[in-house]
N, C-alpha and C positions, 0 to 999 in steps of 0.2 A: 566541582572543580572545573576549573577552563586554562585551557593552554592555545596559545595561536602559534602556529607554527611556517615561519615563509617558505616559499617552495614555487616554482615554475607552472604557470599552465598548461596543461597537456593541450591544448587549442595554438595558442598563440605565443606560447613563450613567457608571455608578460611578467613578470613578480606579483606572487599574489599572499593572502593567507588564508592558512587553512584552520580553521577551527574545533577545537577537539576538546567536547564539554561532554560529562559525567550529568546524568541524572537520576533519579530512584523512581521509578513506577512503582505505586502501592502495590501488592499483592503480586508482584510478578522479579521484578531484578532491575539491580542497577542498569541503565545502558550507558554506551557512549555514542556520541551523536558526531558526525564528521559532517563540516558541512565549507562549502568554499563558492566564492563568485566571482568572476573574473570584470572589471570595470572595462577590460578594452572588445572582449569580444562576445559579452552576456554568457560565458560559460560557468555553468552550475553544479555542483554537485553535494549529495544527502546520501549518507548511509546511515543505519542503525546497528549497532550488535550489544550484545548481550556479555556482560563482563562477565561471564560465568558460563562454562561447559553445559552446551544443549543437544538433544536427541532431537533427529527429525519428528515435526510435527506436523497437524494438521487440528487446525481448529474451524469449529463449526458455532452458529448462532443464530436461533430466531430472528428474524426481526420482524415485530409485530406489535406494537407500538411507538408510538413519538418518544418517548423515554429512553426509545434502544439507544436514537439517533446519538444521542451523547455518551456510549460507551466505548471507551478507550480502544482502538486499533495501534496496533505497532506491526509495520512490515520493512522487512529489512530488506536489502539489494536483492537477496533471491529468490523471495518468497512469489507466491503466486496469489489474485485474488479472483473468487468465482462466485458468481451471485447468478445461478442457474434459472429463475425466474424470468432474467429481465435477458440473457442469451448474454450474458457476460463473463470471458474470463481473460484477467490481465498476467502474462504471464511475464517475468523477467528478461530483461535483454539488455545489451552492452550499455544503455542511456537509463538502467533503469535507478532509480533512487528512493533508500528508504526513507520514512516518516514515521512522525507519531503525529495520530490526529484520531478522528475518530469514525463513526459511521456514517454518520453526518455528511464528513471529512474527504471518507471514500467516496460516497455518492454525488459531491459536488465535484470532484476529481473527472469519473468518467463523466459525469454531466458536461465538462469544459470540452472533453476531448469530441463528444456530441455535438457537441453547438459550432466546434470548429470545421467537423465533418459536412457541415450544413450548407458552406460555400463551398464546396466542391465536389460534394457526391452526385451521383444520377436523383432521377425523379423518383424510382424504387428507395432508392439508400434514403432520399432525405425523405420519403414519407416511412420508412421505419426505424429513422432518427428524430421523427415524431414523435411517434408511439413510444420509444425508449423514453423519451423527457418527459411525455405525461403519464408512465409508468414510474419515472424517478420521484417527480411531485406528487403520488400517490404514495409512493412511499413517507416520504419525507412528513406527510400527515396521518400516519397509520393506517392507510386505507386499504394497501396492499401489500402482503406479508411477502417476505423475501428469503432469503437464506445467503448467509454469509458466511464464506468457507476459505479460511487459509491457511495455506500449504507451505511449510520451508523445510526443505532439506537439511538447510544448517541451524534451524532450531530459533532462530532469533528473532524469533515474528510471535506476535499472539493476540487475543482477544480477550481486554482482560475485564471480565464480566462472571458474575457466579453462572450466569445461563448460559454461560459457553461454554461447550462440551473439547475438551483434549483428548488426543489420540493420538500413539503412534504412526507415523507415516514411513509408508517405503516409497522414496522415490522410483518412478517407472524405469529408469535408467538402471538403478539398482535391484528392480526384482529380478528372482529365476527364472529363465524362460523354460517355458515348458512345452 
């Protein structure tokens, strides 16, 4: 199902539409996809959620072959994504937008956000925005195993692979302090 809905940009005013489409992920839940782009000022926006009541989670996965590359990710606006190997973790913020894509998908993601850091960092930052990119292209041909971890509070994020392990998550925010 798709519905387009007009509505003001929060940028510029403009008239825009906002699209609001239904789709089924095998083995995990329908979602609904919001997605909007503004023609006068390049403003974007992507979220994902879950048509269905979810408990915080936290999903974990190998990644250790070419094969993984192509397994389904879904992270919604709040989720977080952390691939401890390669010193990465992306956590949500006011610009942040979710997708569906895959691991692939993620890793050309931070790869872009690299390659832009590249004209502006010191000589330190872009010789260790080096070594991240041919730590990425090592992945990307099984060469270098990684792990892939994501976290949402509100549940509508996952990893949908049988080698993906689920588990309850307590946001930090939310634990007891002791």
């Amino acid at each position: 199902m798709q519905t387009v809905v007009p509505g003001p940009c929060p940028c510029c005013n403009t008239d825009i539409k906002y699209l609001y489409k239904t789709e089924n992920i095998p083995y995990f839940s329908d979602i609904l996809i919001i997605s909007a782009v503004c023609p006068s000022c390049g403003y974007r926006f992507v979220d994902t959620q879950l048509l269905k009541q979810a408990d915080p989670a936290r999903y974990t996965m190998a990644v250790d072959a070419e094969d993984d590359l192509a397994v389904r990710v879904v992270r919604s606006m709040s989720a977080s994504i952390e691939i401890p190997e390669l010193g990465v973790r992306i956590d949500p913020g006011p610009s942040c937008q979710g997708f569906v894509s895959n691991v692939e998908g993620v890793l050309d993601r931070i790869e872009q956000v690299v390659k832009g850091a590249l004209s502006w960092g010191t000589d330190v930052e872009k010789e260790n925005a080096a070594v991240l990119l041919a730590d990425i292209a090592r992945v990307k041909t099984g060469t270098f195993p990684i792990t892939l971890i994501l976290e949402d509070p509100s549940g509508n994020s996952g990893i949908i692979a049988e080698k993906a392990k689920k588990e309850a998550y307590v946001p930090e925010e939310a634990s007891p302090q002791g």
